[in-house]
C-alpha positions in Angstrom: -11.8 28.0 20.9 -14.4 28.3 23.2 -16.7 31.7 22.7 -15.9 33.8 26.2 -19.3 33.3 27.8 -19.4 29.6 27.4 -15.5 29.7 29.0 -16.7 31.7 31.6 -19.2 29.6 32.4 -16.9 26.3 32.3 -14.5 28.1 34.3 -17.3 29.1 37.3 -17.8 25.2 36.8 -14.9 24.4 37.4 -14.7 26.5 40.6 -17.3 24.9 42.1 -16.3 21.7 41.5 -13.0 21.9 43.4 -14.3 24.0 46.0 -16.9 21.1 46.5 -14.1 18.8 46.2 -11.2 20.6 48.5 -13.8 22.4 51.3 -13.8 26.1 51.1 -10.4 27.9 49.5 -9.7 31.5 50.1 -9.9 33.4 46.4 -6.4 34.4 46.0 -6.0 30.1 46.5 -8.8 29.5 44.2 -7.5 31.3 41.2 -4.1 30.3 41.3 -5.1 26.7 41.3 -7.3 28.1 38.0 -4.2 29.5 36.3 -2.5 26.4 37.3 -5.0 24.0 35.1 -4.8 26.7 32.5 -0.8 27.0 31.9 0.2 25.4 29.2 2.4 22.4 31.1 -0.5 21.4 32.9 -2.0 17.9 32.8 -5.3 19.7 32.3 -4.2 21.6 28.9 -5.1 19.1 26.8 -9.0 20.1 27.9 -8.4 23.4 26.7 -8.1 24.1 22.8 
């Protein structure tokens, strides 16, 4: 499992990268699409340990 900086870090990443990708999304948008990628059903688990 990743040590909490180093996921915080991937996670701000992460942000980033699909704000760049999607234009601007309000907060509230942005961290449901991050809870998305993180549930466990997602196609984006299998990143996660």
């Amino acid at each position: 499992m990743f040590n909490k900086k180093c996921f915080r870090v991937f996670l701000f990443i992460l942000i980033k990268y699909l704000l760049k990708k999607r234009g601007q999304l309000p907060p509230d948008v942005e961290i449901k699409l991050v809870r998305k990628m993180l549930s466990k059903n997602s196609k984006y688990s299998k990143y996660f340990p």
